[in-house]
Structure formats: structure tokens, C-alpha cells
C-alpha positions as CSV (number, residue, x, y, z in Angstrom):
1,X,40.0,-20.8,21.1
2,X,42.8,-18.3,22.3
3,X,40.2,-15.1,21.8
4,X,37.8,-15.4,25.0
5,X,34.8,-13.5,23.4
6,X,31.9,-11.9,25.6
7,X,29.2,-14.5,26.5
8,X,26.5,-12.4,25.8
9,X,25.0,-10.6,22.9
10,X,24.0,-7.2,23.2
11,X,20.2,-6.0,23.5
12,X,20.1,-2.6,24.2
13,X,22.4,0.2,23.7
14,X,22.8,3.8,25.4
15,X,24.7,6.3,23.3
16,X,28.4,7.8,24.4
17,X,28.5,11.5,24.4
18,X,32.5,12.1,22.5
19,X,33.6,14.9,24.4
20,X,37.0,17.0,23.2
21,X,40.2,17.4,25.4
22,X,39.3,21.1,25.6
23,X,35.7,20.2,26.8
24,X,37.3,17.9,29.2
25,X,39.6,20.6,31.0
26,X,36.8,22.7,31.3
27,X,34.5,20.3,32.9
28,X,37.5,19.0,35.3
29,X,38.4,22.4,36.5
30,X,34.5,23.2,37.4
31,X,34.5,19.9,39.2
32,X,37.4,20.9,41.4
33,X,39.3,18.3,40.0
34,X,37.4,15.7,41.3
35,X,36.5,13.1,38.8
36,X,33.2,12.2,41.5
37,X,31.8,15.7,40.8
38,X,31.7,15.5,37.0
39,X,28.4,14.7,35.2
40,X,28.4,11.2,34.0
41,X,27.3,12.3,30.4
42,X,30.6,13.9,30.3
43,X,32.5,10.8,30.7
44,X,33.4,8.4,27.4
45,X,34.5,5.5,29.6
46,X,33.7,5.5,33.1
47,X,35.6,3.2,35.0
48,X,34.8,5.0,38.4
49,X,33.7,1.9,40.1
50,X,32.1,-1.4,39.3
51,X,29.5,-0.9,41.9
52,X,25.9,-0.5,40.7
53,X,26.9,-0.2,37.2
54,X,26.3,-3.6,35.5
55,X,24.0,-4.2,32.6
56,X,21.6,-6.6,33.6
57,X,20.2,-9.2,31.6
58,X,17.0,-10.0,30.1
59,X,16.2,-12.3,32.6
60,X,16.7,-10.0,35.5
61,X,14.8,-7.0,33.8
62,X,11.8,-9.8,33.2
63,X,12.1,-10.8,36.9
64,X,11.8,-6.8,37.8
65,X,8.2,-7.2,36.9
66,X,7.6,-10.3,39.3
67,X,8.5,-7.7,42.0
68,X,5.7,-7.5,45.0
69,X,5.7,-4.4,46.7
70,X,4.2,-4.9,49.6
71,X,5.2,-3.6,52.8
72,X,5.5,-6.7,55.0
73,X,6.3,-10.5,53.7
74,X,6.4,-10.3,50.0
75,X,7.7,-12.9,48.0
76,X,10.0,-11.1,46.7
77,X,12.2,-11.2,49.6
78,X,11.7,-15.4,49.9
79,X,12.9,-15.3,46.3
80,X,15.7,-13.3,47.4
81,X,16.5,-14.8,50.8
82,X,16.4,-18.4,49.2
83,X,18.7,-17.0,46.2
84,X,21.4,-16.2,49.0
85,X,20.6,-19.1,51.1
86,X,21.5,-21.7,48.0
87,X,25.1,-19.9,48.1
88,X,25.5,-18.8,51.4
89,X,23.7,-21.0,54.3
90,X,23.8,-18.4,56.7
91,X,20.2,-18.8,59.3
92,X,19.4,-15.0,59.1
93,X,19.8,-12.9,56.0
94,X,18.8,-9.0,56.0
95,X,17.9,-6.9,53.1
96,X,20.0,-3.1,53.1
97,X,19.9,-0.8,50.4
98,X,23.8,-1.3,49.5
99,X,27.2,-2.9,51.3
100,X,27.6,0.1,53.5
101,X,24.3,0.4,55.2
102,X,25.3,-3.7,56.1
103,X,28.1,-1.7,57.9
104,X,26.7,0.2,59.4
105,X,24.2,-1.9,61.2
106,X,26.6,-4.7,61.7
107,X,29.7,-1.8,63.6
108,X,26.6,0.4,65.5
109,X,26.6,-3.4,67.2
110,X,29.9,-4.8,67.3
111,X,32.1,-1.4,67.1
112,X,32.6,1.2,70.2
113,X,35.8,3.5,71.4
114,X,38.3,1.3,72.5
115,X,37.6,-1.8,69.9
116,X,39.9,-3.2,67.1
117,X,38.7,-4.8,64.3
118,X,41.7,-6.5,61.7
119,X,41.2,-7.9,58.3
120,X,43.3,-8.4,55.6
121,X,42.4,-4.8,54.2
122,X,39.7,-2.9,55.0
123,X,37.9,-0.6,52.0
124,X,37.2,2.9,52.7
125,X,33.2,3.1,53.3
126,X,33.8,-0.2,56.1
127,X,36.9,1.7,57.5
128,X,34.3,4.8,57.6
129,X,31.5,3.1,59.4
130,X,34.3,1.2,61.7
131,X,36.2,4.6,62.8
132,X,32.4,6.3,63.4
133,X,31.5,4.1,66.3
134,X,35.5,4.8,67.7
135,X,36.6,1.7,67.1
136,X,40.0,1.0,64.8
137,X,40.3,-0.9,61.3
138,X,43.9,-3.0,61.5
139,X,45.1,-3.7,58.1
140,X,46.9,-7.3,58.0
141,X,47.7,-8.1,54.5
142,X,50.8,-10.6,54.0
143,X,53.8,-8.7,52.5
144,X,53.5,-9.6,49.2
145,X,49.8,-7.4,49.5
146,X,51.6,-4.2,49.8
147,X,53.8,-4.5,46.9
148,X,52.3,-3.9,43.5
149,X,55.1,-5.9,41.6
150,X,55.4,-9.2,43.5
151,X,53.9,-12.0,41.4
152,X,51.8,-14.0,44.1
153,X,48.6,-15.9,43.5
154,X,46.6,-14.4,46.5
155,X,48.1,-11.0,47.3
156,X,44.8,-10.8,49.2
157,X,45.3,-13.1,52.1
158,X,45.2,-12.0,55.9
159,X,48.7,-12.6,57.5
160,X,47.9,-15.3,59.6
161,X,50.9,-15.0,62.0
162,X,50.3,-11.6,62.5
163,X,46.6,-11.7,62.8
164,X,47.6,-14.4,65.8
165,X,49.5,-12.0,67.2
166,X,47.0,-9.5,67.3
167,X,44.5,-11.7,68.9
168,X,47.1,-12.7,71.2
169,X,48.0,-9.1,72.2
170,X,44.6,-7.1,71.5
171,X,41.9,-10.0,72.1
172,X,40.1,-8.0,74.7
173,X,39.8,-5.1,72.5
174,X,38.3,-7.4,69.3
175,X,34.5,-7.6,68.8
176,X,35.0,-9.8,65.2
177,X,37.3,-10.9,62.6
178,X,36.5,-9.8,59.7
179,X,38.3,-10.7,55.8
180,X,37.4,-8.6,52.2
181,X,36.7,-11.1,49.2
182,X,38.5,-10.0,46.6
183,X,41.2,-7.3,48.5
184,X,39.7,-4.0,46.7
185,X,41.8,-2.0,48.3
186,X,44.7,-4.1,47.9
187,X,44.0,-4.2,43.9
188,X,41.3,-6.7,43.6
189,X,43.9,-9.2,44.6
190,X,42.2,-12.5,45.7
191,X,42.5,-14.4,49.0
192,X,43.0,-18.2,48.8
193,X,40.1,-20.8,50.3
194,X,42.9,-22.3,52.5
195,X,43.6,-18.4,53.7
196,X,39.9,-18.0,54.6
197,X,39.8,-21.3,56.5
198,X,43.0,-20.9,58.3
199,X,41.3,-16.9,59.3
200,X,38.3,-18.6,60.0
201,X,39.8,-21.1,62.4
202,X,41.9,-18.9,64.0
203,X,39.0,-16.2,64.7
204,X,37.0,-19.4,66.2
205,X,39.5,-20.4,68.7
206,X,40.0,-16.6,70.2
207,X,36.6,-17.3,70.5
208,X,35.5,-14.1,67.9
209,X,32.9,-14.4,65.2
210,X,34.5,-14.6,61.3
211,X,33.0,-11.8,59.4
212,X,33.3,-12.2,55.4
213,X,33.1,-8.6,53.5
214,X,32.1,-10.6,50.0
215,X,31.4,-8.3,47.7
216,X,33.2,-10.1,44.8
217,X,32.4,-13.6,46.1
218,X,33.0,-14.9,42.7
219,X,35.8,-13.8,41.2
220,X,37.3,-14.9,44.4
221,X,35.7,-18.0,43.9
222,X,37.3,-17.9,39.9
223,X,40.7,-17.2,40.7
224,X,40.7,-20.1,43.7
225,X,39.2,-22.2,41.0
226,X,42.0,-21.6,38.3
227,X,44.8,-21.0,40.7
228,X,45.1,-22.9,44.2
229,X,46.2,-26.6,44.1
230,X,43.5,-29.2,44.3
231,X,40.5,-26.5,43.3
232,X,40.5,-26.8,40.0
233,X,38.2,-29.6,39.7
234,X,35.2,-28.3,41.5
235,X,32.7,-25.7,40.7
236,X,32.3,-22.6,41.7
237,X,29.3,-22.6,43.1
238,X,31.2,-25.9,45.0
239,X,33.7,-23.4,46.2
240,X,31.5,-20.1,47.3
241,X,29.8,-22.8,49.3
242,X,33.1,-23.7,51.1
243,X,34.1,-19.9,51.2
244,X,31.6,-19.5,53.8
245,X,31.6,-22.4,55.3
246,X,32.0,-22.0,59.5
247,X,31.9,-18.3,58.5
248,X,29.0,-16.3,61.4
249,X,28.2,-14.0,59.6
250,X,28.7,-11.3,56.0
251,X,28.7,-8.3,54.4
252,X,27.6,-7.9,51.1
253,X,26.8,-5.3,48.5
254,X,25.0,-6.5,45.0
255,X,26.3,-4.0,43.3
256,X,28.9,-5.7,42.7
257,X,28.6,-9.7,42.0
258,X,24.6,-9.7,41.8
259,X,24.7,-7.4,38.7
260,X,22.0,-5.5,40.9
261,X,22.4,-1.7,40.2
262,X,21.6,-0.8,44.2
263,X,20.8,-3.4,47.0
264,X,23.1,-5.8,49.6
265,X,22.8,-7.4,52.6
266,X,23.8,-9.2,56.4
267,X,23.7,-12.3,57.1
268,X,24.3,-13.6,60.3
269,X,23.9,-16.9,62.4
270,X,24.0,-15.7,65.7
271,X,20.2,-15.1,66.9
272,X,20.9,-12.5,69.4
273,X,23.0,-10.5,67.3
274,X,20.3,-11.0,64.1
275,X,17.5,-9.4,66.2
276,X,19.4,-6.3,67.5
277,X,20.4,-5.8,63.7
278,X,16.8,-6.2,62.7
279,X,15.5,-3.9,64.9
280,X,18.5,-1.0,63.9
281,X,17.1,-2.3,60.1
282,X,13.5,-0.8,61.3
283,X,15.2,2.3,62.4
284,X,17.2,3.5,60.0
285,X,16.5,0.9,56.3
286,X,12.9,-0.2,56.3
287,X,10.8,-3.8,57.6
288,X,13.3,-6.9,57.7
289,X,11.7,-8.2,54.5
290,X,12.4,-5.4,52.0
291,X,15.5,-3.7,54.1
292,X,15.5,-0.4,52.4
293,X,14.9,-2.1,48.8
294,X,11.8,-2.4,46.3
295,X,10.4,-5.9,45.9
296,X,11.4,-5.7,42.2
297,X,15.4,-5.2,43.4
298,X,15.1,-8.0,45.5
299,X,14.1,-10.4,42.7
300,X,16.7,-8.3,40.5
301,X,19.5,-9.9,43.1
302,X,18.1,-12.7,43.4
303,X,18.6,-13.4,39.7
304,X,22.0,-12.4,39.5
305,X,22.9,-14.7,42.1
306,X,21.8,-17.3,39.5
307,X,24.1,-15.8,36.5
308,X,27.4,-14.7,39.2
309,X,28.5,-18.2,39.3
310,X,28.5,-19.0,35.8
311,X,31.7,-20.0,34.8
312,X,31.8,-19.2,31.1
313,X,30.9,-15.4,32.3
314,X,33.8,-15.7,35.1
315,X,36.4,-16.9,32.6
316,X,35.2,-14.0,30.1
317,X,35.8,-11.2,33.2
318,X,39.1,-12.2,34.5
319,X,40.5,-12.3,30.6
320,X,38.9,-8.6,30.4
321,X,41.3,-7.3,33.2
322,X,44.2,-9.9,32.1
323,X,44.3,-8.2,28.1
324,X,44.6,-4.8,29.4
325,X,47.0,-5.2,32.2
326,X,49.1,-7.5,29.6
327,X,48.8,-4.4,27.3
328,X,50.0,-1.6,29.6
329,X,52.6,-3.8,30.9
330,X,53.9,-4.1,27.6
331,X,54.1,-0.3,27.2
332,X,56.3,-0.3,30.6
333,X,53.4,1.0,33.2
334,X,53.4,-0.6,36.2
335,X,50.9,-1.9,37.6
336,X,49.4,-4.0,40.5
337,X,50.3,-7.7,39.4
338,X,48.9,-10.4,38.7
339,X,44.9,-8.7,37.3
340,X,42.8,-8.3,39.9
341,X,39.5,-9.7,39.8
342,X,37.6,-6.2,39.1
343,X,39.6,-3.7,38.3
344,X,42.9,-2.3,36.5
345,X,45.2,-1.3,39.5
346,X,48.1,1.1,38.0
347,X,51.0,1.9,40.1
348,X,51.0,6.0,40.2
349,X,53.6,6.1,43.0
350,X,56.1,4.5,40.7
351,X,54.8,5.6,37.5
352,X,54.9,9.4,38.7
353,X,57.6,9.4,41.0
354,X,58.1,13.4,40.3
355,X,54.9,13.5,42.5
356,X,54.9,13.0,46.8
357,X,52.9,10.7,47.9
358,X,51.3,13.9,49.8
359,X,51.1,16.1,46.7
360,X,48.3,12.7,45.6
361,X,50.0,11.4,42.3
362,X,46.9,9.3,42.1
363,X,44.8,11.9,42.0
364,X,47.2,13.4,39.2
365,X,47.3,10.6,37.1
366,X,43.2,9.8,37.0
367,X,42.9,14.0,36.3
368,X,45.1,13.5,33.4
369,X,43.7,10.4,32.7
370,X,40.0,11.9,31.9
371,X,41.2,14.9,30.2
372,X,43.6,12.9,27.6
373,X,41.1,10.1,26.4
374,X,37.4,11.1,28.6
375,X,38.3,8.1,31.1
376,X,37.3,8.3,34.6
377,X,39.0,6.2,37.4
378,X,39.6,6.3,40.9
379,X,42.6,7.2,43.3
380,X,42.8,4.5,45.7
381,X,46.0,6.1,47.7
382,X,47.0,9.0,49.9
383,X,43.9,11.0,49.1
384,X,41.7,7.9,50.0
385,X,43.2,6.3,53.2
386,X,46.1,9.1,53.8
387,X,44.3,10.8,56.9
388,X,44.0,9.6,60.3
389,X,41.3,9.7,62.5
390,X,43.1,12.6,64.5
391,X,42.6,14.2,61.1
392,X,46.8,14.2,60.5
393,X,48.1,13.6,57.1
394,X,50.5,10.5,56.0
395,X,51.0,8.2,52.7
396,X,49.2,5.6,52.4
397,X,51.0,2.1,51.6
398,X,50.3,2.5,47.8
399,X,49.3,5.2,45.5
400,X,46.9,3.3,43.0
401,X,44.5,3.9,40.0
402,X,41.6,1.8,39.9
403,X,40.0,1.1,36.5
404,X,37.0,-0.6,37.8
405,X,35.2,-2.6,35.1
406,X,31.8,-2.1,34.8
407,X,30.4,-5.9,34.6
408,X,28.8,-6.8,30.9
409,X,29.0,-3.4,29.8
410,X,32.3,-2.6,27.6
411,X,33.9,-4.0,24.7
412,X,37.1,-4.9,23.4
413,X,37.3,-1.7,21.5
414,X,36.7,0.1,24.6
415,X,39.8,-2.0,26.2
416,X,42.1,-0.9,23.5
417,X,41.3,2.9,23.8
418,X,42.2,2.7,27.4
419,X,45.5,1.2,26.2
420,X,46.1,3.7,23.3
421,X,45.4,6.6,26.1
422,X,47.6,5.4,28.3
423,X,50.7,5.4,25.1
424,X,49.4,9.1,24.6
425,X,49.6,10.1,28.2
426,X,52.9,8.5,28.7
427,X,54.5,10.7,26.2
428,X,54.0,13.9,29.1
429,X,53.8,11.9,31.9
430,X,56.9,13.8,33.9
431,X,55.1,17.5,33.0
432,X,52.0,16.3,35.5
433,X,51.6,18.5,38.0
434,X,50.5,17.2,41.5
435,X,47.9,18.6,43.6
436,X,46.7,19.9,46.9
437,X,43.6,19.5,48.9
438,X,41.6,23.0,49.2
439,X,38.5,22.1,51.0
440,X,37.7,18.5,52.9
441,X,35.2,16.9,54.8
442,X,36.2,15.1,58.1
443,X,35.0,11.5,56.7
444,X,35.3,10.0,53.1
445,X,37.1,13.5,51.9
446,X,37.3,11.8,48.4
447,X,33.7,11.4,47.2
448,X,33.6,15.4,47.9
449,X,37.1,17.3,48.2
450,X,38.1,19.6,46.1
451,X,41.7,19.9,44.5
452,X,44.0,22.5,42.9
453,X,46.8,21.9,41.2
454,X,50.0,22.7,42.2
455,X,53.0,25.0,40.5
């Protein structure tokens, strides 16, 4: 059939509060303009991430009440371990309460002043926890990554050539390689298995460890399935498998493809470098075996694992993000293309070119966005990755929107209101204002900045 229908029935519904446009302009002013400071009950579609906000199934809520709580050894944790073990044969896997506390362990190790770590892109909370130990993120996407319109099966891989050349020129300086599965940052694009080897390889004979950030492990997986040469006949679980094959080591968060609402891990193979990240673990997450997590999470994950890799539900995501970008393309937005793995990408630079890149016309686009149709996205642009270290101010390569697609939790309907908000806002698109920062933090100013607007 052409209509690629949800594999799932629904069980269980929670009820959307329909707020008005002059609701939402109140509520948007009082959060500063920040769509992370609104109340989530104010929101009709919330498309702020796809982290931690999957609806998971019957079979993980039934394996929430195998969940052993106790302190040391449960089996909750073998369940769990074995779960990421079957996918990912790494020697020593370590519970954390989400991706970023995998970060931080793993750069309090490897990072330092003075240290450069590349990848293909680097997403905010990993460039965070790289720049707090001193050390540099080094962005080395191929070309076709940093423009939104060029049609390019994986926008996501690492530049090889240049990532030699970096090893070549800043080898002293690198403690890991390290390459994001799907390219959030880069709009979900996906990086290619040959890519991965080819990083993997080259990381291996400068002598550095290959550090996979796989987050989104099988839409990656997906897309190299239905899109690189010689792929399409093996499985996806065939393909995760060689993903992380040679790999030393990963980052993961199961909030995003574990359908587990908090949770992640690192997984390592080096011994050494397992133990001193099991004893920062003790310090700052909890005992190696529950790593900051209850024993009922752990068995959460480790039935998600099971359902990640199924293909019909792979097929049914992709098609999610495919029918709306096809949608808005057809009304002349423009967007990050092909459809990402996770998310809606849309091109605010180019769609609001009245706006500077410093005056955030992604942050002006996902303001207008919630008070025209209640939707909340994020700016992935200036505002997110604009300031340096040395806290001074530039654009950043793009000026995105992320529409990040909650996993198993909206409908068609909800796709086409999206759509139909987006022909709405486009009739007054060249009236939005931009806007200017009034208050910051030094780190991850977007969770918590405030706005204004401007004129």
C-alpha cells in the first residue's frame, strides 16, 4: 500500500489542552520568549525534542514492574546490559541517567585545556561537556552537511580528508575520535556505514580510540538500509551490529532510540579507561549497576532495544518526517533536504532572510511558530551554537528549526495541522520581528535565556 499507516494501535490517551492565539502571546511573553520556559500544558503539539518523550508500549510498561531495586547487582541491570550487548558488543557497558551524564564521564577522562576532539558535528550538551574540561569540539561535516538544499544521501558523514588532515596536523592534541549517529545538529542527516568504517579506520591508525555518539542508532541504521548500495538486503539489526563494529567505545542516550523516557549509557572496551569511568559513575551517578537509574528504567531500555530495530516501526518513522517535509516543500519553505531521521529541519535563514543571523531568525520563526498554531520547536542556529567559548558572538553555519518527532505519539492529523500552520504563518512571514538576547548564562544560554523582540 502507498499509505504507510502507524504500526501500533493506541491504548491510552492524555488529553490536549486547545489554547487560543491570544492565550499563546500571553504565555510566550511571560516565558521571555523562550519556548523552554513555557508549561508543557500550554503547548498543542510539542515538537521541542524527541528525547524522553516516547510512548512506550505495553510491553515496556509490563517489564517496569519486573524492575529490582536493589542497590548492588540487580537483574535488572543484566537484563539491561545483555539488551545492549545483543546490539552493541562492547566488553563494558555503564548505566547514566541520560546521554549527557555519558559525557560527562567519558570528557572529565579524555578532555583537558589544550585537547581537540573532531566529529562530524558535535550537538550542543557534548560540545558543553567538551568545552568544560578546556578542550575544543572541531566540526568536520563534508560540504554537502552545511547546506540545507543539496540533495545527498548522507549529509551526515565526517569529511574524511579533512579529518586526516587534522590528525595529521593536531594528532598530539586528540584524546578520541568521535562521530554523531544520525547528525542532529546537522538536521538528522544520516552518516553512511562505509563513512563510519572509513572514520573508524582512520582514527585506528593515528592510533586514537573511535568514539560513536548513537543516539539514533536506528534510523541511521534505516536510512543505510534503504539507501547505500549493497545494504539493502540485510537487517537492521545486521547493520547496527556492523555500525559498531571495531568501534572502542559509545555514547548513548535512551531517550531517544530505546523509547526510554530518561536513562543512557557508556560503553567502552578499553579496561583502564572502563574503571576510571566507573569510579567517576560512584561519584557523581550511583553504583555501576544502576548508574543513576531505577531498576524498573533499566528493564524499560532494555525492552526498547527489542522494538528500536523493528523494521515495520522504522519504515513507519522515516515516512512520518518524509509526508511533512514533502508538504512544506510544496508550499515553497525550505527546508533541510532529504528528511532527516528525527526531526523536521526548516531553513529559517533562508525562509526569513529580513532577519540577521545575529538578530536569531530561528528563534523568530519557533516564537511565531507556537503563537500561530500552539506548536513548539527548537532553534538549532545562532542562538544555540553562535557563542564562543571566549563568550564573543558569531552565526552559526545554519539557522534551523527542529520539529523533533516525538516517537509513537502523533498522528497524521497532527502532521497536517503542522502543515496548515505553516500556510497560515507564511501569509506574514516578512512582518516577524527578530530578537535580542536580554539575559544569558555562560553555558547552554538556550535552555534558559531570555529574549525580547526587536523594533
Amino acid at each position: 500500500m502507498k499509505t504507510i499507516i502507524e504500526p501500533f494501535r493506541i491504548k491510552s490517551v492524555e488529553p490536549i489542552r486547545m489554547t487560543s492565539r491570544a492565550e499563546r502571546q500571553v504565555l510566550l511573553a511571560a516565558a521571555h520568549y523562550n519556548l523552554f520556559a513555557l508549561h508543557s500544558d500550554d503547548v498543542i503539539i510539542d515538537l521541542l525534542t524527541d528525547s524522553g518523550t516516547s510512548a512506550m508500549s505495553t510491553k515496556q510498561w509490563a517489564a517496569i514492574m519486573l524492575g529490582d531495586e536493589s542497590y548492588a547487582g540487580s537483574p535488572s541491570f543484566q537484563r539491561f546490559e545483555a539488551a545492549v550487548k545483543n546490539l552493541m558488543p562492547f566488553r563494558h557497558v555503564i548505566p547514566t541517567h541520560q546521554g549527557r551524564a555519558a559525557e560527562a564521564i567519558l570528557f572529565h577522562i579524555l578532555g583537558g585545556k589544550g585537547r581537540k576532539i573532531p566529529s562530524n558535528t558535535h550537538f550542543d550538551t557534548t560540545r558543553a561537556n567538551i568545552e568544560a574540561t578546556g578542550a575544543e569540539g572541531v566540526d568536520l561535516v563534508i560540504a554537502e552537511g552545511h547546506d540545507p538544499a543539496a540533495i545527498h544521501p548522507f549529509k551526515g558523514n565526517i569529511d574524511i580528508d579533512r579529518l586526516e588532515a587534522f590528525l595529521d596536523a593536531e594528532g598530539d592534541a586528540v584524546p578520541c575520535v568521535m562521530l554523531t549517529v544520525t547528525n542532529n545538529a546537522g538536521g538528522g542527516q544520516p552518516v553512511s556505514l562505509a563513512n563510519i568504517h572509513a572514520a573508524r579506520d582512520l582514527a585506528h591508525r593515528f592510533d586514537k580510540p573511535f568514539i560513536i555518539d548513537g543516539c539514533r542508532f536506528a534510523e541511521n541504521a534505516w536510512f543505510i538500509k534503504i539507501r547505500e548500495p549493497g545494504q539493502g538486503e540485510r537487517s537492521v539489526v545486521d547493520i547496527v551490529r556492523a555500525m559498531f563494529d571495531g568501534a572502542d567505545g559509545m555514547t548513548m542516550s535512551a531517550k531517544k532510540d530505546a523509547f526510554a523516557n530518561i536513562g543512557g549509557w557508556l560503553a567502552l572496551n578499553d579496561d583502564a579507561l572502563a574503571e576510571r569511568a566507573r569510579m567517576r559513575l560512584i561519584q557523581t551517578e550511583g553504583f555501576p549497576t544502576y548508574g543513576g537509574l531505577a531498576g524498573r528504567d533499566l528493564d524499560a531500555i532494555a525492552q526498547g532495544l527489542a522494538e528500536i530495530v523493528d523494521e515495520d516501526y522504522l519504515a513507519y518513522r522515516v515516512r512520518t518526517n518524509d509526508y511533512i517535509c514533502d508538504r512544506l516543500d510544496a508550499l515553497g519553505i525550505p527546508l533541510v533536504l532529504p528528511a532527516g531521521g528525527h526531526a523536521v529541519f526548516v531553513d529559517a535563514r533562508n525562509w526569513l532572510p529580513h532577519i540577521p543571523p545575529l538578530a536569531y531568525p530561528g528563534q523568530a520563526l519557533a516564537c511565531a511558530l507556537y503563537e500561530e498554531g500552539g506548536i513548539r520547536g527548537c532553534e538549532i542556529g545562532t542562538v544555540m551554537f553562535g557563542r564562543a567559548p571566549d563568550g564573543s558572538e558569531h552565526p552559526a553555519a545554519m539557522d534551523l528549526v527542529r520539529l523533533a518527532m516525538p516517537r509513537r505519539v502523533y498522528t497524521q492529523s497532527h502532521a497536517d495541522y503542522i502543515v496548515e500552520t505553516f500556510a497560515e504563518l507564511a501569509a506574514r512571514k516578512d512582518s516577524l520581528p527578530g530578537f535580542r538576547i536580554v539575559e544569558e548564562p555562560k553555558a547552554l544560554r538556550h535552555f534558559t535565556a531570555k529574549f525580547a523582540p526587536l523594533g
